[in-house]
C-alpha positions as CSV (number, residue, x, y, z in Angstrom):
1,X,31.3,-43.0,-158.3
2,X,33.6,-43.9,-161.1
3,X,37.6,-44.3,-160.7
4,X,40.2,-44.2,-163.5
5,X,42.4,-47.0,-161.9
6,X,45.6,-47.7,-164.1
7,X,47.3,-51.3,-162.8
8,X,50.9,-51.8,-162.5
9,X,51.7,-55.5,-161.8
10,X,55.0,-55.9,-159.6
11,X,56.0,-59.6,-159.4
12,X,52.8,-60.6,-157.0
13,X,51.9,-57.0,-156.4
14,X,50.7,-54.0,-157.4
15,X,50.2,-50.3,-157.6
16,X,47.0,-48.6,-158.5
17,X,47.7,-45.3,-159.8
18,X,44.3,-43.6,-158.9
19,X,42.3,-40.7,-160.6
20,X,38.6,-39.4,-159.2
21,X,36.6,-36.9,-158.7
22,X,38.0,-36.1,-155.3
23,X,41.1,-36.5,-155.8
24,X,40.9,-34.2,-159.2
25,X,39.6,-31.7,-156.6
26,X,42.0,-31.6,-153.9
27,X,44.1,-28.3,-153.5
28,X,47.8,-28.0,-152.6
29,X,47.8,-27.9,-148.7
30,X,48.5,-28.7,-145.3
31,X,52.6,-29.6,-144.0
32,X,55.4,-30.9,-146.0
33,X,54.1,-34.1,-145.1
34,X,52.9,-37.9,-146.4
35,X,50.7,-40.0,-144.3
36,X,51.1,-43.6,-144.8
37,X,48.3,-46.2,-143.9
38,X,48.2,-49.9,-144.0
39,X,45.0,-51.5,-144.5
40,X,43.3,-54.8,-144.8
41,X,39.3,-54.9,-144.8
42,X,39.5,-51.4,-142.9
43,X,36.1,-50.0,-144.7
44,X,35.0,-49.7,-140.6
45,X,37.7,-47.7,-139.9
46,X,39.2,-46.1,-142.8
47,X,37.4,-42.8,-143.7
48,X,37.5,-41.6,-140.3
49,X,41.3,-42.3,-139.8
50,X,41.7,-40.0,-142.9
51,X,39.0,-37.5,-142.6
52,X,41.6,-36.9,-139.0
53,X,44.3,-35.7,-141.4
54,X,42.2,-33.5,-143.8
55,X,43.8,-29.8,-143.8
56,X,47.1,-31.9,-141.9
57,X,48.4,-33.3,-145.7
58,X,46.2,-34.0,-148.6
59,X,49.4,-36.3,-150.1
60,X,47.6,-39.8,-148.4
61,X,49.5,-43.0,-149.3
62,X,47.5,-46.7,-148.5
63,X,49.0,-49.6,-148.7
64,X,46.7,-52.3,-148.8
65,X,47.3,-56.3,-148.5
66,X,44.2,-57.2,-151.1
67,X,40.8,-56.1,-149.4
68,X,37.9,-57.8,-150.4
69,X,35.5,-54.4,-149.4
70,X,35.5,-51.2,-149.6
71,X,39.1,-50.1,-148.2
72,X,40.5,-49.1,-151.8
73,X,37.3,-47.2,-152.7
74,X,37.4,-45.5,-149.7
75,X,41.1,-44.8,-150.1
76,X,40.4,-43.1,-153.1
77,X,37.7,-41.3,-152.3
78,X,40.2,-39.8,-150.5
79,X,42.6,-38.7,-152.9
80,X,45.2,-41.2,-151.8
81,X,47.7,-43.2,-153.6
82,X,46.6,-46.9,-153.3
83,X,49.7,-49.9,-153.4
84,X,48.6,-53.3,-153.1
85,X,51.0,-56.2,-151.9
86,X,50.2,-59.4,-150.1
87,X,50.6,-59.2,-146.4
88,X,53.6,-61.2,-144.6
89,X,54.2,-58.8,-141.3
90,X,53.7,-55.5,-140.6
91,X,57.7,-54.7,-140.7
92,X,57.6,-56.0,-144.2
93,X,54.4,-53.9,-145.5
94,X,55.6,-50.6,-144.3
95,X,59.2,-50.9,-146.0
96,X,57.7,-52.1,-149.5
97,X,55.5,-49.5,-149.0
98,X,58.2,-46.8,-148.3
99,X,60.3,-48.4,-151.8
100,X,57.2,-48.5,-153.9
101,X,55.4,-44.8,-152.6
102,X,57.6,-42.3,-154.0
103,X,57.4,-40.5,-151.1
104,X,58.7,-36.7,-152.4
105,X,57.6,-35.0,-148.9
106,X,60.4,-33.9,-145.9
107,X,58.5,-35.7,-143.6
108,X,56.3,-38.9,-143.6
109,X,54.0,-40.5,-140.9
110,X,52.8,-43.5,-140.0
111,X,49.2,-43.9,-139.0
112,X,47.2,-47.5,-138.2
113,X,43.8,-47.3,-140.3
114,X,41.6,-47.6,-137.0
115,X,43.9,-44.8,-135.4
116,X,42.9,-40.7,-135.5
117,X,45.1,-37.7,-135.0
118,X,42.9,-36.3,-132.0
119,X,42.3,-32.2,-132.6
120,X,45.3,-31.4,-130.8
121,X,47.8,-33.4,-132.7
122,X,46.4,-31.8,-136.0
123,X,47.3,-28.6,-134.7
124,X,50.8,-29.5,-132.9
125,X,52.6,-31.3,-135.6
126,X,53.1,-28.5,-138.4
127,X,53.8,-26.3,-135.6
128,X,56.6,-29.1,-134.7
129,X,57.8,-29.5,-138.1
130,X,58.7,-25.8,-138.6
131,X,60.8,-26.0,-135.4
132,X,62.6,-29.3,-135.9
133,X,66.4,-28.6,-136.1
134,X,67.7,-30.5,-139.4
135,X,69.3,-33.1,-136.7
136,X,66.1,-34.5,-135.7
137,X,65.1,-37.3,-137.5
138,X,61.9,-38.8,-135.8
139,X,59.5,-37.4,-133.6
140,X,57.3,-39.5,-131.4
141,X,53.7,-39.0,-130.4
142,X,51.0,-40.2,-127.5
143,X,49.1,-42.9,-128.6
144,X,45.8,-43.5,-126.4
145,X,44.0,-47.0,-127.0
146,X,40.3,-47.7,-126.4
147,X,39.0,-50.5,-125.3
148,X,35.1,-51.9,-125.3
149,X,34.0,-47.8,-125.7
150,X,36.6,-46.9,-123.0
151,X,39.7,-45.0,-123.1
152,X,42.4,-47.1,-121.0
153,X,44.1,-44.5,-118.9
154,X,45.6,-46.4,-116.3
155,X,47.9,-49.8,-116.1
156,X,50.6,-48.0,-117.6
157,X,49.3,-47.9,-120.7
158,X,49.4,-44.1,-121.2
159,X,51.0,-42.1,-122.2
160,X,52.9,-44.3,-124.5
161,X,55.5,-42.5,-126.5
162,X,55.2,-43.7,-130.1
163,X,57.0,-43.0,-133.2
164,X,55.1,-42.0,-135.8
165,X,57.1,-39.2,-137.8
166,X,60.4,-39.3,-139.9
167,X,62.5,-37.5,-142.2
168,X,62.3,-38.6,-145.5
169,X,65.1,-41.0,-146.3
170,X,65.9,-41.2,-142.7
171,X,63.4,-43.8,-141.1
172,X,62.6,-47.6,-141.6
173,X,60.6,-50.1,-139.5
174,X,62.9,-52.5,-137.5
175,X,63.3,-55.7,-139.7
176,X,61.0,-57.6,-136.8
177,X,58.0,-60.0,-136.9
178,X,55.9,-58.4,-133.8
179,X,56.5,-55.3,-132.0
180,X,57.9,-53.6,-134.3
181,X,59.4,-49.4,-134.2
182,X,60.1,-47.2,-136.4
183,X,64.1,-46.4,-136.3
184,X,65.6,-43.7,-137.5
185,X,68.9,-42.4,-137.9
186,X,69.7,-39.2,-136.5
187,X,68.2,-37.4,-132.6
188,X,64.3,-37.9,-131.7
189,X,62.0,-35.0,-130.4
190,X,58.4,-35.5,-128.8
191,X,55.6,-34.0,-129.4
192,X,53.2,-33.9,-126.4
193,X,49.9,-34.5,-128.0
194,X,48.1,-37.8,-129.1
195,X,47.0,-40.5,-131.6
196,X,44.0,-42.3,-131.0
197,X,43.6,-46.2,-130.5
198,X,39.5,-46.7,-131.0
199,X,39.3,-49.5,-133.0
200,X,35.2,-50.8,-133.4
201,X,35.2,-54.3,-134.1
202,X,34.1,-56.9,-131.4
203,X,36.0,-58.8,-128.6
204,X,36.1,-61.8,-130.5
205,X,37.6,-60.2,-133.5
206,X,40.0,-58.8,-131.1
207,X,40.8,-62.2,-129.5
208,X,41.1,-63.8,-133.0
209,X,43.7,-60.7,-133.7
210,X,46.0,-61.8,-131.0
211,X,45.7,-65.2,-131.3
212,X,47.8,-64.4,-134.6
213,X,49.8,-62.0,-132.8
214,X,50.5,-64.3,-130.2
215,X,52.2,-66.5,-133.0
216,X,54.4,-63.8,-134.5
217,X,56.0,-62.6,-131.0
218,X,56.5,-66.1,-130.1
219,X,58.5,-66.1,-133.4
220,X,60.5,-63.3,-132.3
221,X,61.0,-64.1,-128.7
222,X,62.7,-67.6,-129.8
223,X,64.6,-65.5,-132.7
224,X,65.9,-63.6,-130.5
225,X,67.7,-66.8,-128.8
226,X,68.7,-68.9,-131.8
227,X,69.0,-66.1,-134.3
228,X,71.6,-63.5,-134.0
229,X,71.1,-60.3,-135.2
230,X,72.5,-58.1,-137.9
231,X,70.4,-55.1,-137.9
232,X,71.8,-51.8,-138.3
233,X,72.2,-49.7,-135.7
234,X,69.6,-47.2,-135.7
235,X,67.4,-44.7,-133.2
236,X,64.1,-45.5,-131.8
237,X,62.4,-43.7,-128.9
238,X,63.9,-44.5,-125.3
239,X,60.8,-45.5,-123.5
240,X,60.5,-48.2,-126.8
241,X,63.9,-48.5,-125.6
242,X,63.0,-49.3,-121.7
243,X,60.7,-51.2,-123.2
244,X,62.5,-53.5,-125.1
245,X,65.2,-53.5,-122.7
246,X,63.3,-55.2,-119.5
247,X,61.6,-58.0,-122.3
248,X,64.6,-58.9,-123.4
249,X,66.6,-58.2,-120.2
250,X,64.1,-58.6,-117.1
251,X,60.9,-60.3,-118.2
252,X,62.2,-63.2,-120.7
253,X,64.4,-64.6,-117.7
254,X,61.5,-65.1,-115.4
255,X,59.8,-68.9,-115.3
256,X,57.3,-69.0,-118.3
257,X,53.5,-69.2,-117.4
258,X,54.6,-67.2,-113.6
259,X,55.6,-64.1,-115.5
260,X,52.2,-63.5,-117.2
261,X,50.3,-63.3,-114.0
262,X,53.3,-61.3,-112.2
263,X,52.6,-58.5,-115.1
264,X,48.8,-58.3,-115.2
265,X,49.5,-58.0,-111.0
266,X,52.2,-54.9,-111.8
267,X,49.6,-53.5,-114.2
268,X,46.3,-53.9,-112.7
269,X,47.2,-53.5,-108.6
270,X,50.9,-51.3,-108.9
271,X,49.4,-49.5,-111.6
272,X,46.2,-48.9,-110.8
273,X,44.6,-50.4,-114.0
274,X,41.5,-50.9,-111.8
275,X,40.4,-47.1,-111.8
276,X,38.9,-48.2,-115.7
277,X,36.4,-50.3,-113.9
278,X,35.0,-53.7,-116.0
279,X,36.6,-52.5,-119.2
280,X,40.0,-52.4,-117.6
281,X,39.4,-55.5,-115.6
282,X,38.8,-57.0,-119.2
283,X,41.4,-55.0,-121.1
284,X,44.3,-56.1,-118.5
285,X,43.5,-59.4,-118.5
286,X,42.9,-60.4,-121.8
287,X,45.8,-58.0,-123.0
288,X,48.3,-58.7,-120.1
289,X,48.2,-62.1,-118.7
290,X,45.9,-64.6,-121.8
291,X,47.9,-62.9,-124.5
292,X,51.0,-63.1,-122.7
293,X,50.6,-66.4,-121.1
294,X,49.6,-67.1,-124.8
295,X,53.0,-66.2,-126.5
296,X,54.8,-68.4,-123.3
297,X,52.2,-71.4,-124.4
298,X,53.2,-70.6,-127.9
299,X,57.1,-70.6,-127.0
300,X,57.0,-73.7,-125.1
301,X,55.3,-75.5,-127.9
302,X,57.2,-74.6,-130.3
303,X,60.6,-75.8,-128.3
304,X,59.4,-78.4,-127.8
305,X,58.5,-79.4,-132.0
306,X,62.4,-78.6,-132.1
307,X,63.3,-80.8,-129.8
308,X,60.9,-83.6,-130.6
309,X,61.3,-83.1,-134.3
310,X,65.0,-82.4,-134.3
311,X,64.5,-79.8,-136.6
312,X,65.6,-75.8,-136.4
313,X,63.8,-73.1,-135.6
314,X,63.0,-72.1,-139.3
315,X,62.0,-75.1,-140.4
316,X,59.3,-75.7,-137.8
317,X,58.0,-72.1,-138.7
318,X,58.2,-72.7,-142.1
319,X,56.3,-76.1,-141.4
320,X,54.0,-75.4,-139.1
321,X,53.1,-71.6,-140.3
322,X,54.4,-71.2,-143.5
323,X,56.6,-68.5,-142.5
324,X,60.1,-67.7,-144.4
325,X,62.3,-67.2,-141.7
């Protein structure tokens, strides 16, 4: 298949104003609404995150951070507009993709690439659009994750309330290096229907993934300490809310290294993460105690370079990980 690709270069990025034969072919349809996808080496997951939104929105936005597959091919195959810019975080990437889109819809949504709007979604959220009062800005979803072919029920990991629909002109990410929400200003509605979690690459990929996250959250827990901050204020969801609240409030005061094990305990015994037998045994584990206890090694390590070093915060991130603080 043959693409008419047209590049604009923007400092180190990109657009690629696309043209094929599906794209050529797609009728005006589904909600007043753009779906926005950020992508790197996602040809696993890709056409089946947008083949959920078919008949939902045919006006697809991907913003890519320089796949070496078949990502943009895919994308297009789709129809969508493709914008390419190298990766720093996730909270970076969706803003520049937000400037850059041209987004000329009421409402836009954010959707991971190995993510799907389950059946139910599909059908709920023009039905929720049409009813929004003009005061909501954001409405928040239920977002399922999968783990090792299982869907992670228990642990109190679902339902998590996630927002993933704005108001055009109304909604940002939050200026943040790992958990990062969508904010919006103006009220917040839910819809009671999910988004689905299933990504299919192995556990070691998934280790490997975290590792890096690991780094990042570290990042932002100590920024949170040394850096104060000037963010505007702005809406997100109240459980994201709760959430943030007891990390910042509750769980960062407790001895490092002890507060790991004290969560995977709340979430597998309290919460009954063992009804999802071995794949929630390995879920809970890996995901709440070595990938927290990771981010506390990560933390300490990193206090310590300051101290050792006599440096600041930002420069031992900018040495260490080349990240512009």
């Amino acid at each position: 298949m043959k693409f008419l690709n047209r590049n604009v270069k923007i400092g180190d990025t990109y657009l690629v104003d696309t043209l094929s034969p599906r794209a050529a072919q797609v009728t005006v349809s589904g909600c007043d609404l753009t779906v926005v996808v950020l992508t790197f080496n996602e040809e696993l997951h890709l056409a089946r995150c947008l083949e959920s939104v078919r008949g939902l929105t045919n006006k697809l936005v991907v913003i890519d951070s320089g796949s070496s597959d078949r990502t943009q091919e895919i994308a297009f195959e789709y129809g969508a507009r493709v914008l390419v810019n190298p990766f720093i975080n996730q909270s970076i990437q969706f803003n520049w993709g937000l400037e850059h889109a041209e987004i000329n819809t009421t409402w836009g949504m954010r959707l991971d690439a190995d993510e799907v709007v389950t059946p139910e979604l599909h059908d709920a959220i023009c039905l929720g659009l049409k009813e929004v009062g003009p005061e909501v800005a954001g409405l928040t979803v239920n977002r399922q994750i999968h783990f090792m072919g299982r869907w992670i029920r228990n642990g109190a990991i679902y339902p998590i309330h996630t927002l993933r629909l704005w108001r055009n002109g109304q909604g940002r990410c939050e200026n943040r290096w790992m958990d990062e929400h969508i904010v919006v200003q103006g009220s917040i509605q839910h819809i009671d229907a999910d988004i689905a979690d299933i990504n299919l690459n192995n556990v070691t990929w998934w280790i490997n993934k975290h590792n890096h996250y690991a780094t990042r959250e570290a990042i932002e827990l100590l920024l949170s300490l040394h850096v104060k901050s000037t963010a505007p204020s702005a809406s997100m969801s109240t459980p994201a809310r709760v959430k943030r609240w007891f990390k910042y409030s509750c769980y960062a005061k407790l001895p490092k290294g002890i507060r790991p094990l004290l969560y995977f305990g709340y979430r597998y015994f309290l919460r009954f993460g063992f009804l999802d037998g071995f794949q929630g045994l390995a879920f809970h584990v890996l995901q709440g105690f070595w990938y927290r206890f990771l981010v506390d090694v990560k933390c300490y390590e990193l206090n310590a370079m300051m101290v050792e070093r006599k440096q600041s915060l930002q420069e031992i991130i900018k040495t260490e990980y080349g990240y512009e603080i």
